[in-house]
C-alpha positions in Angstrom: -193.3 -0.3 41.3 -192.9 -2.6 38.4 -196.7 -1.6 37.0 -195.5 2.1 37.2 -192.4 1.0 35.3 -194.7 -0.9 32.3 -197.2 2.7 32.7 -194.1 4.3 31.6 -192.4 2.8 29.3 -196.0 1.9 27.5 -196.8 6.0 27.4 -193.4 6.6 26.0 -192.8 3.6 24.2 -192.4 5.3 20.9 -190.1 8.2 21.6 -186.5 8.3 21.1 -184.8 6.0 23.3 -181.4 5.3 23.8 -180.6 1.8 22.0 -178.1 0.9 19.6 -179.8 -0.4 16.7 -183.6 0.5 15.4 -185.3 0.5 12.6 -187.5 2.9 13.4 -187.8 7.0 14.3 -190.4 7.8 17.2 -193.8 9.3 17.6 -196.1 10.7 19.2 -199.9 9.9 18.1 -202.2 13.2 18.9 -204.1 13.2 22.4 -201.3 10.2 24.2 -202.5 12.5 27.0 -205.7 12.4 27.0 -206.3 8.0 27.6 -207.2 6.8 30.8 -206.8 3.1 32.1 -209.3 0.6 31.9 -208.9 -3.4 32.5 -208.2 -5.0 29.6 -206.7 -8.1 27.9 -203.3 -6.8 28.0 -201.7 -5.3 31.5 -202.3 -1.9 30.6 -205.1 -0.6 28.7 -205.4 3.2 28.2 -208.5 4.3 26.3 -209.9 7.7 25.4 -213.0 7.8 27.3 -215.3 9.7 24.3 -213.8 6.9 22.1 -216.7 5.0 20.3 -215.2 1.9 18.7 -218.6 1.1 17.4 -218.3 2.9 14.9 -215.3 1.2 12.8 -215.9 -1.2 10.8 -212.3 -1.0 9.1 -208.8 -1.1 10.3 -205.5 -0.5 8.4 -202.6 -2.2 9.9 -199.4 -0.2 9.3 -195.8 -1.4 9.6 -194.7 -2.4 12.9 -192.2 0.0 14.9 -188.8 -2.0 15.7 -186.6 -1.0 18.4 -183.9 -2.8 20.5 -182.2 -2.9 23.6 -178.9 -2.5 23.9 -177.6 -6.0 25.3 -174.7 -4.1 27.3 -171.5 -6.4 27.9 -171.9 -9.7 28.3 -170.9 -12.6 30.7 -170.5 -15.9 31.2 -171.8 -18.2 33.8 -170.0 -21.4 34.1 -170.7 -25.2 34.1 -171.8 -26.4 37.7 -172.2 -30.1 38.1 -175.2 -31.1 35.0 -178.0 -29.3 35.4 -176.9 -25.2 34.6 -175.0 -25.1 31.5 -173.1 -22.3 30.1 -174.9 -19.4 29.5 -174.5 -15.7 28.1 -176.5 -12.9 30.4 -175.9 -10.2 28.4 -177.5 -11.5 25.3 -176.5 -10.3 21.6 -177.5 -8.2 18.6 -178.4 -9.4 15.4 -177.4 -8.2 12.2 -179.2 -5.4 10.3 -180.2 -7.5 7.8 -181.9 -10.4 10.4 -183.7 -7.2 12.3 -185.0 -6.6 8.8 -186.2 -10.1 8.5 -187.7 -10.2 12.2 -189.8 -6.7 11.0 -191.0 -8.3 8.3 -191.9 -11.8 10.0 -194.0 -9.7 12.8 -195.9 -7.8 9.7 -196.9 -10.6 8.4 -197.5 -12.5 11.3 -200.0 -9.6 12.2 -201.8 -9.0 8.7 -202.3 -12.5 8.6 -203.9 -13.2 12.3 -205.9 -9.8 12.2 -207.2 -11.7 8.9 -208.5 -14.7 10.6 -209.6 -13.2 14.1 -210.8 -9.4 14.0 -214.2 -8.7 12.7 -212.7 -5.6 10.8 -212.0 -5.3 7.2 -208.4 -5.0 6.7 -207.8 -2.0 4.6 -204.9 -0.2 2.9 -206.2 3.7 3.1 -208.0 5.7 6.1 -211.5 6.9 6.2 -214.0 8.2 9.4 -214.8 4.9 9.5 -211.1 3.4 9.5 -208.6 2.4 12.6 -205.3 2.9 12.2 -203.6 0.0 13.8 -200.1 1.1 15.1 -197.6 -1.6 16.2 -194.4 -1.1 18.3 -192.3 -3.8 19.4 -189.8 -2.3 21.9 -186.8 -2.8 24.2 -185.9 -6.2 22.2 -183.8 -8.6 23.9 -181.9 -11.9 22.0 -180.8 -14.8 23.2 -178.7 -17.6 21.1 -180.0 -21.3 20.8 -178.4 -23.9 20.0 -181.1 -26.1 18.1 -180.8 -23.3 15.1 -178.0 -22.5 13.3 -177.1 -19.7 11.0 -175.6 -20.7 7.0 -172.4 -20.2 8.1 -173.0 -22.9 11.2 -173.4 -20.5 14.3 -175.6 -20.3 16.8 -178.9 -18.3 15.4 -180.5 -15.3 17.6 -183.4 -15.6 18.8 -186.3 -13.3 20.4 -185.9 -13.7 24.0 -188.6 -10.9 25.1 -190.2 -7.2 24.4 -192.2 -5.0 25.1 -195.1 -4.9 22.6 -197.6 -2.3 22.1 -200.8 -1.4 19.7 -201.9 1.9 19.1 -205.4 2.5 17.6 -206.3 5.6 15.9 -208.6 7.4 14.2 -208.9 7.4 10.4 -210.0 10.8 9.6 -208.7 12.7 13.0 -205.1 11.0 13.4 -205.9 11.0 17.2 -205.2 8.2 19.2 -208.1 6.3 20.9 -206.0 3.5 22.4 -203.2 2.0 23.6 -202.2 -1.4 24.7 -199.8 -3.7 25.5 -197.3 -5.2 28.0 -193.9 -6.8 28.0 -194.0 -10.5 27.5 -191.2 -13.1 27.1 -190.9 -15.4 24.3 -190.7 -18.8 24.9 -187.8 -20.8 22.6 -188.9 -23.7 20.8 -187.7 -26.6 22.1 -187.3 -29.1 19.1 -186.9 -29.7 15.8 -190.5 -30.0 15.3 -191.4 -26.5 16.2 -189.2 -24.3 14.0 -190.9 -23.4 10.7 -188.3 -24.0 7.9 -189.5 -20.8 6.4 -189.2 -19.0 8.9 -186.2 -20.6 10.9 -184.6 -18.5 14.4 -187.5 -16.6 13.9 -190.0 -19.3 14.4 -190.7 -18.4 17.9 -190.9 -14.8 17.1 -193.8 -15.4 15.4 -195.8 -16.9 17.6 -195.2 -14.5 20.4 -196.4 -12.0 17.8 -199.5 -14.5 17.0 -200.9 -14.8 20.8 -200.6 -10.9 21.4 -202.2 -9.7 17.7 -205.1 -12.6 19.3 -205.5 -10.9 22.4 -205.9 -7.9 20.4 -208.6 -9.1 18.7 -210.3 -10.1 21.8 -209.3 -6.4 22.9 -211.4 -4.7 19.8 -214.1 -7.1 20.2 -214.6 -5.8 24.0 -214.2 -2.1 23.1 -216.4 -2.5 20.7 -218.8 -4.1 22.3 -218.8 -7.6 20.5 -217.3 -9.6 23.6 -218.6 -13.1 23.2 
């Protein structure tokens, strides 16, 4: 039940959903229809089955799709005895201006591992010979933590999970050849030591970002026939 849930929401990921803040309007890439599932790197893999990945040797990241959930009301679980503290289930929305921040943290975060890891030349335009990379990150949920704080003292948001998912299309065409991607939680950092000052609540963010534009990379090498 749950992988038919993840099939769903992976195929659909992009159209309009009912959230309360995005940054982003939806799409559709030509021939969604038309990929079929392979095993993959990521939980779901759909992959046009003419699709010749051989023959890129380019890809042009574009900006990253941001949508979020809804956190719905929230409540509170109470103190019992010293080992469950208080804790919010509902979880919270940031403000506009952090979700802007967060975009532009995973668009870097990706430009910059695609740099070091795919064997593609990163490029700003399309040609026959070009991939448009696609990224969505979806369904957003936040958490607070307590070891960052925002300038006026309170408790930061941080990226609790999403759903995260790569499109890869054709230069010259504009049809889709690929889709991949699952949901995947984000583990908070746990210290001092693990929060880039430049980057602050959204420290964590990043590297969740990092590990799944890797796993892509590993994904292109595979489709491509390059799997070392």
């Amino acid at each position: 039940m749950k992988k038919t849930c993840l099939m769903i929401l992976l195929m659909s990921c992009c159209a309009a959903m009912g959230v309360a803040k995005n940054l982003d309007t939806g799409y559709e890439p030509e021939g969604l229809d038309e990929l079929a599932k392979q095993k993959g790197v990521f939980k779901t893999t759909l992959v046009r089955p003419d699709a010749d990945f051989s023959r890129y040797t380019k890809l042009h990241p574009r900006k990253v799709m941001l949508v979020v959930r809804d956190p719905g009301p929230q409540t509170t679980e109470n103190e019992t005895g010293s080992l469950i503290g208080s804790r919010n289930r509902g979880g919270v929305m940031p403000e506009y201006e952090e979700l802007v921040e967060l975009k532009e943290v995973i668009n870097e975060t990706i430009v910059t591992e695609l740099s070091c890891n795919s064997d593609l030349e990163l490029v700003h335009d399309s040609d026959p010979e070009t991939l448009v990379l696609r990224a969505a990150v979806t369904d957003v949920v936040f958490d607070k933590t307590s070891k960052i704080r925002t300038a006026d003292g309170e408790p930061a948001p941080v990226l609790s999970q999403g759903t995260i998912v790569f499109d890869l299309i054709d230069g010259e065409t504009g049809v889709i050849q690929a889709r991949v991607g699952e949901r995947r939680k984000c583990r908070p950092p746990k210290g001092d030591d693990s929060i880039d000052v430049n980057l602050g609540s959204w420290s964590s963010a990043a590297g969740w970002a990092e590990v799944a534009v890797s796993d892509l990379c590993q994904e292109l090498k595979r489709v491509r026939g390059q799997a070392g």
